[in-house]
N, C-alpha and C positions, 0 to 999 in steps of 0.2 A: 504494500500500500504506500510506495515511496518511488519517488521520483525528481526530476527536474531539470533542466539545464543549469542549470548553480551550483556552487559547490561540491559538487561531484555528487549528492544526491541523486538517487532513484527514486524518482517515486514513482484511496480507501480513499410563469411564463406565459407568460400565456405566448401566443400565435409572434411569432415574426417573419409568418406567411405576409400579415400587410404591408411588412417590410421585404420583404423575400421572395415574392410569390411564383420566380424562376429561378432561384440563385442555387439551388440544393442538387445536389449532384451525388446521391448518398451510395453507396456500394454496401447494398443488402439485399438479396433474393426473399427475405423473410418478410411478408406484407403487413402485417402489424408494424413490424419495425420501419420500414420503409414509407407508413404513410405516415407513421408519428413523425418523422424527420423532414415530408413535406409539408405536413403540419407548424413544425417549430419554428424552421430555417438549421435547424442546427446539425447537420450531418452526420447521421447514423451508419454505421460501417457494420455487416455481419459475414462479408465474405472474405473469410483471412489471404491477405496475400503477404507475403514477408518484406516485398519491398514498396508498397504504398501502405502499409501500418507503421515500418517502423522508419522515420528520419533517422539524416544521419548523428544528429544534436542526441537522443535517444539512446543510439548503437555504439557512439561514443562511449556515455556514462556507464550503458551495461558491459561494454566489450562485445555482446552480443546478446540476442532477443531471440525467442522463438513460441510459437504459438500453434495452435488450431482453428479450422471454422468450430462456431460455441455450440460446445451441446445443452442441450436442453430439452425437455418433453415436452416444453410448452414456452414461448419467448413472450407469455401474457405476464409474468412477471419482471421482466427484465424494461420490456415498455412499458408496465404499471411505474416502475421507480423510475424510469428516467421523466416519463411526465410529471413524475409528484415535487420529484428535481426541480428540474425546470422551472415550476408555479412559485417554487419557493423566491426566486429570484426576479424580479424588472427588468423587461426586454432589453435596455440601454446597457445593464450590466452584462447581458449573454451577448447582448452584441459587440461589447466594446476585451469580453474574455474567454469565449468560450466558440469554436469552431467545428470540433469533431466530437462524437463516442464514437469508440473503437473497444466492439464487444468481440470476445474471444475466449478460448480455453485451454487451458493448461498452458498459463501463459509463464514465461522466465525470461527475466532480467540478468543474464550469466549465467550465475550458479541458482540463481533464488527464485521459488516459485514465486507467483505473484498475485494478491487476489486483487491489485487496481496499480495506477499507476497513473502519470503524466507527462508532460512536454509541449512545453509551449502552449498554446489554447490549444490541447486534445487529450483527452480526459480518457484512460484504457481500461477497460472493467471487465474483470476473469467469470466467465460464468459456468454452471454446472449443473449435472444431471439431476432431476430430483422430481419424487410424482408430485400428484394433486395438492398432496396432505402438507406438502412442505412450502406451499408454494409462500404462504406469509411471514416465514422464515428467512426466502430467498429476497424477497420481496425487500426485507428491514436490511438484509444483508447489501443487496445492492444500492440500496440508498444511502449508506452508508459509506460504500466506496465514494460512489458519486459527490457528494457531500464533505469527505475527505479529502480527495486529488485537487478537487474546487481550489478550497481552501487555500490549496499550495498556489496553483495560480494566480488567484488574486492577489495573494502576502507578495509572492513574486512582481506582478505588475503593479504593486500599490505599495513597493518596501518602504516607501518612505514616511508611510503612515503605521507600521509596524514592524519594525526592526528586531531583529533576533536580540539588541540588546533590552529592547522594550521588555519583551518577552520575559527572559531573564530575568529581571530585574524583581520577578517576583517572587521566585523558588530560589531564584542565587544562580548565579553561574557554573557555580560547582556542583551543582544537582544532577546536570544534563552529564551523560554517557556514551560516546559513539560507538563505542562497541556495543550497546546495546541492541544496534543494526543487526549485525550479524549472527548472534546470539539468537534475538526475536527470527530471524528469516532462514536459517540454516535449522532451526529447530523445532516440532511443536510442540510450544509451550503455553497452557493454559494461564500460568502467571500475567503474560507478555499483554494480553487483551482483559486482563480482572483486575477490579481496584483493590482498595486494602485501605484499613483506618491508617496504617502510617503513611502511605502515598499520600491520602486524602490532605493530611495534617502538612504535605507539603506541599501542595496544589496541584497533584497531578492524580487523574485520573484513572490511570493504564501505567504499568511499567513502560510498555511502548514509547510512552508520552515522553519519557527521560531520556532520550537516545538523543534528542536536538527542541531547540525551541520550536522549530517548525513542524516533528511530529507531535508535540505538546499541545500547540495548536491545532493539527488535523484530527485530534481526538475529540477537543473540545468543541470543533466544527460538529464533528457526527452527533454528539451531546445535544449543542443548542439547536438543530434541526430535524431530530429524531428520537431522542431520549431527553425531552425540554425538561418535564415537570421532575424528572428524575435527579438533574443536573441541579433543577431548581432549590431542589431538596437539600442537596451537599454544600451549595451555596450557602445555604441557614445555618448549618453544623459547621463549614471550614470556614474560616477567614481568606485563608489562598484562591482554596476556590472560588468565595466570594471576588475577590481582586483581579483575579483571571477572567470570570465570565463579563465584569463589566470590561474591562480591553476589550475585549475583542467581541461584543458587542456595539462599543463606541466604534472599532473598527469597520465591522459589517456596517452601521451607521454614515457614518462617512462617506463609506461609496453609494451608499443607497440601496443599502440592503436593510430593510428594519423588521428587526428580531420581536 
């Protein structure tokens, strides 16, 4: 769930048909997904190809990338979340940060699986097999991606309104662990995605979150857009977390995203 052109990181709406209403050029044989995409303006991709998914800014940071067309039983969840996506944010913002989804499976970044990713305005989200019964599962799961990668885009095209030292500034600089990278992504580990009263008491959410201010922040994205009332809660209890969610609430703010 990490990505980016910076740092050597990797990286988890209505209509802009009025705006777009022949701009969309999506490369997806799946019709759900392909009319959602002439729907949006925002280019939906579900036929894997290795070298119009992955730039070279991308294949850089991984060394190398590689993927599948996305399995699925059913791609009504996959269009469920990225529409719920979308609504969450003002046209002017998708238009001025967001270009592509590029859905796929068993996607990797080098060595590391991958369940989402980014680069540049294009947002890449790992999908997977699963019946009926799961579908609300997959559902939280991919909005979550979506919602995460975001994240990273915008901190990226709007760093000057939130800086990694911002970030910081509220768990300490020394909190944060780059190896926590590879650790979380070479391994599965239940820890790496579960909070904890001591995380809590230092404003992070997820071990994940500690790895860099910017996955700190993509956690706290998935929180404030999908686990609101939950986050709301630990708000009450932690002071950190308190302090965290207004940032980056003021942030989303700012651009015109209001939480």
């Amino acid at each position: 769930m990490v990505s980016g052109s910076s740092g050597g990181n990797l990286k988890y709406l209505l209509a802009l048909l009025l705006l777009l209403p022949s701009a969309v050029f999506a490369s997806c044989k799946d019709a759900q997904l392909n009319k959602l995409s002439k729907e949006t303006g925002i280019k939906i991709h579900c036929d894997f190809n290795h070298k119009t998914y992955f730039p070279k800014s991308l294949l850089h940071n991984c060394g190398d990338a590689s993927g599948i067309d996305p399995e699925y039983d059913s791609s009504l969840p996959v269009s469920d979340s990225i529409r719920q996506f979308l609504n969450n944010y003002p046209k002017q913002v998708l238009s001025n940060h967001l270009e592509n989804i590029f859905i796929l499976s068993k996607f990797k970044c080098g060595n590391y699986r991958m369940g989402g990713s980014y680069d540049r305005k294009s947002i890449y989200v790992s999908v997977y097999l699963g019946d009926m019964n799961e579908q609300e599962y997959y559902r939280s799961w991919y909005l979550k991606i979506l919602h995460h990668e975001f994240s990273s885009i915008l901190q990226e095209q709007n760093y000057s309104l939130l800086t990694n030292d911002l970030i910081q500034s509220v768990s300490g600089k020394d909190a944060y662990d780059p190896k926590i990278l590879e650790y979380c992504l070479l391994q599965i580990r239940g820890e790496c995605i579960s909070g904890s009263r001591t995380l809590y008491e230092k404003g992070f959410l997820h071990y994940y979150g500690k790895q860099s201010p910017e996955n700190d922040f993509n956690i706290y994205a998935e929180y404030l857009f999908v686990e609101y009332e939950r986050l709301m809660g630990l708000a009450d209890r932690y002071p950190l977390i308190d302090k965290k969610v207004k940032l980056f609430k003021k942030f989303y703010n700012d651009i015109g995203v209001h939480i």
